[in-house]
MIBA-691796 format. One record per residue (C-alpha): residue in one letter; residue number from 1; x, y, z. Coordinates in steps of 0.05 Angstrom, whole numbers, padded with zeros to 5 digits. Each point is the difference from the previous one (the first is absolute). Layout:
N
(site 'A' NUM (X Y Z)) ...
***
This chain:
172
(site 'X' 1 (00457 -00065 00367)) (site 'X' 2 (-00065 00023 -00036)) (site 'X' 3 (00006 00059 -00047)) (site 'X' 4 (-00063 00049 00010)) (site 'X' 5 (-00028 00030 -00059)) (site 'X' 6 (00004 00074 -00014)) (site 'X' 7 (-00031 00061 -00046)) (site 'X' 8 (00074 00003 -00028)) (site 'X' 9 (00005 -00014 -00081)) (site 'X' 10 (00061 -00003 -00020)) (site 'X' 11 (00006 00023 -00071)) (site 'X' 12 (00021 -00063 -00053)) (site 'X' 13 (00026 00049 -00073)) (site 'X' 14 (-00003 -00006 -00064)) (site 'X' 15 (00080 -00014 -00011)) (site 'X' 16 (-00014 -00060 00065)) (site 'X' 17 (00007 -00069 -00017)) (site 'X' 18 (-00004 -00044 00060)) (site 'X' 19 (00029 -00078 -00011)) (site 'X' 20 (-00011 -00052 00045)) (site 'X' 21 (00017 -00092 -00011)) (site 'X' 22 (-00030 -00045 00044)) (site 'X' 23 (00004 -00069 00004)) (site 'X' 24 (-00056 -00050 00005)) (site 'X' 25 (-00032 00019 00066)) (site 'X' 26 (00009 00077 -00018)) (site 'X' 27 (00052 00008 00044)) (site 'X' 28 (00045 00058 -00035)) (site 'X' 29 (00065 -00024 -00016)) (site 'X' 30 (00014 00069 -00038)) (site 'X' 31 (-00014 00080 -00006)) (site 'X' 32 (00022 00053 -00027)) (site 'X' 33 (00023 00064 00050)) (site 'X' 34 (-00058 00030 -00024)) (site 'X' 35 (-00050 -00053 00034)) (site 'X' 36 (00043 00009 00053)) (site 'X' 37 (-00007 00079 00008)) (site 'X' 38 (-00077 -00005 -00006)) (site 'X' 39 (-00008 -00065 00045)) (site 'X' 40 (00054 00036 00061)) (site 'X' 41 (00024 -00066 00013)) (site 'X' 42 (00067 -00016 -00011)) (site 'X' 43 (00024 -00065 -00045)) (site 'X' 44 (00014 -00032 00070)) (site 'X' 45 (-00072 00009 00018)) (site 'X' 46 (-00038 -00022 -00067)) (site 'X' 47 (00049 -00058 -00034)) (site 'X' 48 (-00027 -00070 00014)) (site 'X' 49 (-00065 00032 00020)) (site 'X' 50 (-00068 -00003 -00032)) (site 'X' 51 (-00025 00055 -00049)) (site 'X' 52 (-00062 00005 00054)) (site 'X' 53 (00050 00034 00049)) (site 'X' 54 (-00021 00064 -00034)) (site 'X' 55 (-00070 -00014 -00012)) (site 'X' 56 (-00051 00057 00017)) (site 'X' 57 (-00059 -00016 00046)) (site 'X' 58 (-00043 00035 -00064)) (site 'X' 59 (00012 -00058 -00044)) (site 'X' 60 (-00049 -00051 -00009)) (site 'X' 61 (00017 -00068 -00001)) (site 'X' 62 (-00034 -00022 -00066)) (site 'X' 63 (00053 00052 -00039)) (site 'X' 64 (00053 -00048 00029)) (site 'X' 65 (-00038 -00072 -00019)) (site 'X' 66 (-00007 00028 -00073)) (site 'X' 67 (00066 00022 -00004)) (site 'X' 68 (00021 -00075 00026)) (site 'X' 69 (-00039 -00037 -00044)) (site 'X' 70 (00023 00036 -00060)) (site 'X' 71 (00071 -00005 00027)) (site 'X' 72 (-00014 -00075 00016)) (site 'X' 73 (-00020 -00017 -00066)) (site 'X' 74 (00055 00034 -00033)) (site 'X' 75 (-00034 00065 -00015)) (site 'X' 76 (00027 00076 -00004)) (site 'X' 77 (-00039 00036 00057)) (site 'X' 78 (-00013 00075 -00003)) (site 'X' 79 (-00032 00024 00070)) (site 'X' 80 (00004 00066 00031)) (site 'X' 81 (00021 -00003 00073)) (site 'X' 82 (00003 00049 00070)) (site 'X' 83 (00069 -00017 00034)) (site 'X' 84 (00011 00015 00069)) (site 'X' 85 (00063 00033 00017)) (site 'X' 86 (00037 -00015 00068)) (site 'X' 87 (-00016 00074 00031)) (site 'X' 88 (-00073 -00014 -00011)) (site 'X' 89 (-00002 00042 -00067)) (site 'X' 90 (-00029 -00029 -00069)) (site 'X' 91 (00006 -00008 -00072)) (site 'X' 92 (-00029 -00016 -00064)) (site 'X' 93 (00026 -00045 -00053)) (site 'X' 94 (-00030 -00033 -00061)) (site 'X' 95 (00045 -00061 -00009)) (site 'X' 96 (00012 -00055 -00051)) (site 'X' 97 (00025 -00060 00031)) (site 'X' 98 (00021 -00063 -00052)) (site 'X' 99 (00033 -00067 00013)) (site 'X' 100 (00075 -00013 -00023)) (site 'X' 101 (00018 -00069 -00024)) (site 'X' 102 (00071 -00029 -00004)) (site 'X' 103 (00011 -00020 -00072)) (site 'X' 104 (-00013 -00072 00013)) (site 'X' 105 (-00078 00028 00016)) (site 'X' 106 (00001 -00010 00080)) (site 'X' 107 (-00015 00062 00046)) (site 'X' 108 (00052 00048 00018)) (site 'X' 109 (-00034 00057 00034)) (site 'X' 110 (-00053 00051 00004)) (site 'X' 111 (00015 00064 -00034)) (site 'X' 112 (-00046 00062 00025)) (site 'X' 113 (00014 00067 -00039)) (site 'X' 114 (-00044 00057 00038)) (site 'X' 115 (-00007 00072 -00025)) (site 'X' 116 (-00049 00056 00007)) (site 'X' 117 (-00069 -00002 -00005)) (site 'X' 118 (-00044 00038 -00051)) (site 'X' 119 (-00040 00053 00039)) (site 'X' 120 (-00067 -00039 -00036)) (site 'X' 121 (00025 -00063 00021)) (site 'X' 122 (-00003 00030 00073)) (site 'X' 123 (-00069 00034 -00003)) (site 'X' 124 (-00024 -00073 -00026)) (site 'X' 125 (00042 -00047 00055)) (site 'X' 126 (-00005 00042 00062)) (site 'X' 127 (-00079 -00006 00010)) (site 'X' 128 (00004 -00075 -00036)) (site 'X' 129 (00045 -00021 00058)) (site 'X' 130 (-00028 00028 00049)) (site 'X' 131 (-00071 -00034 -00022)) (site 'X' 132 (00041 -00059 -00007)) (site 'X' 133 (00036 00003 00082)) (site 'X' 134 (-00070 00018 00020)) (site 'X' 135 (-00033 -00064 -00035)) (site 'X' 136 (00053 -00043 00028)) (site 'X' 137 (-00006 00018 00073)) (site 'X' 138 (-00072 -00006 -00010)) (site 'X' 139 (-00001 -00066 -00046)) (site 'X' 140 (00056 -00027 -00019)) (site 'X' 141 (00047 -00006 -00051)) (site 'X' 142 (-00067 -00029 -00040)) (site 'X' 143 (-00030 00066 00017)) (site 'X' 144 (00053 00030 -00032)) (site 'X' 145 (00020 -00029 -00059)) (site 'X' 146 (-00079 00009 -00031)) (site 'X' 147 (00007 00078 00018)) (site 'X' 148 (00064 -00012 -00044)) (site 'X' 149 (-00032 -00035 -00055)) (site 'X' 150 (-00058 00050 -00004)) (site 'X' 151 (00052 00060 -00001)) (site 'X' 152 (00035 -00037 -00053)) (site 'X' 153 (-00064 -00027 -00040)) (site 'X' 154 (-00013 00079 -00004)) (site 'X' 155 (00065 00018 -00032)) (site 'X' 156 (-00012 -00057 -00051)) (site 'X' 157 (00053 -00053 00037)) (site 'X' 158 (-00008 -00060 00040)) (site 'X' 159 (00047 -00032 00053)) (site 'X' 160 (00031 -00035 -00055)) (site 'X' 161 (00012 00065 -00034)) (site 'X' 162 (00023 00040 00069)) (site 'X' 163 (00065 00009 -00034)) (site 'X' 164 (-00030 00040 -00059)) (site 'X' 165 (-00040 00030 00043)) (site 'X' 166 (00058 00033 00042)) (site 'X' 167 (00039 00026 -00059)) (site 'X' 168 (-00057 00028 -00027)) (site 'X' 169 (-00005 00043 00058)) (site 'X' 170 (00060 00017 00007)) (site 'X' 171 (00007 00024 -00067)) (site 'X' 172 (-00069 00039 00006)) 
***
């Protein structure tokens, strides 16, 4: 069943920390009962699923293929991201998602930690993303991704630098 998209925020605090694992495909394999609260799915209804389960329609693609191919080279990735809840209702993270290794050095999991989102981090993301979805269904993910460079070429970044990029502001 397809979840419809509402007006409905729900609020992500200052005191929330929201911690997901994945494994390889991104299917979550943990979460903590906050993730749970905010995503109104039970652990029965999101274990052994993928992460995209919870994906908001708002969120452009390209924010996903950086956030892979930093992930997929062994990269930290900072990204902010609109969730959609089960009831239709949204919210905002800005998360920080690393790879684990066992200690021999091979891949254990995915490890996403997800909090609030600075208020100027918002202002900035919201119209980016929407430019971003609006390139896409007009273009392509090509489209896209040089709207996303020239955003990021105008804070000072680059696609290899989206990482900086993001903490900057969310620390702004």
């Amino acid at each position: 069943m397809a979840v419809t998209p509402t007006d409905v925020e729900q609020p992500v605090t200052s005191v929330d920390i929201i911690v997901s694992k994945g494994n390889e495909a991104g299917d979550i394999t943990y979460a903590n009962p906050i993730f749970f609260k905010l995503a109104g799915y039970t652990q029965g209804e999101l274990l052994d699923k993928p992460h995209s389960l919870i994906r908001h329609p708002d969120m452009p693609k390209i924010v996903f293929k950086v956030l892979w191919d930093h992930l997929k080279a062994g990269e930290d990735t900072h990204a902010f991201v609109k969730n959609l809840s089960k009831d239709g209702s949204f919210y905002w993270v800005y998360a920080h998602v690393r790879v684990a290794l066992n200690p021999d050095g091979s891949f254990r999991n995915y490890v996403s930690t997800r909090k609030s989102m600075s208020p100027a981090a918002r202002a900035a993301i919201e119209p980016l993303y929407k430019q971003l979805r609006d390139a896409e269904d007009a273009g392509g993910m090509e489209a896209s991704e040089k709207i996303l460079g020239e955003f990021l070429a105008s804070q000072g970044f680059s696609l290899a630098t989206f990482n900086d990029a993001m903490i900057k502001l969310q620390n702004s």
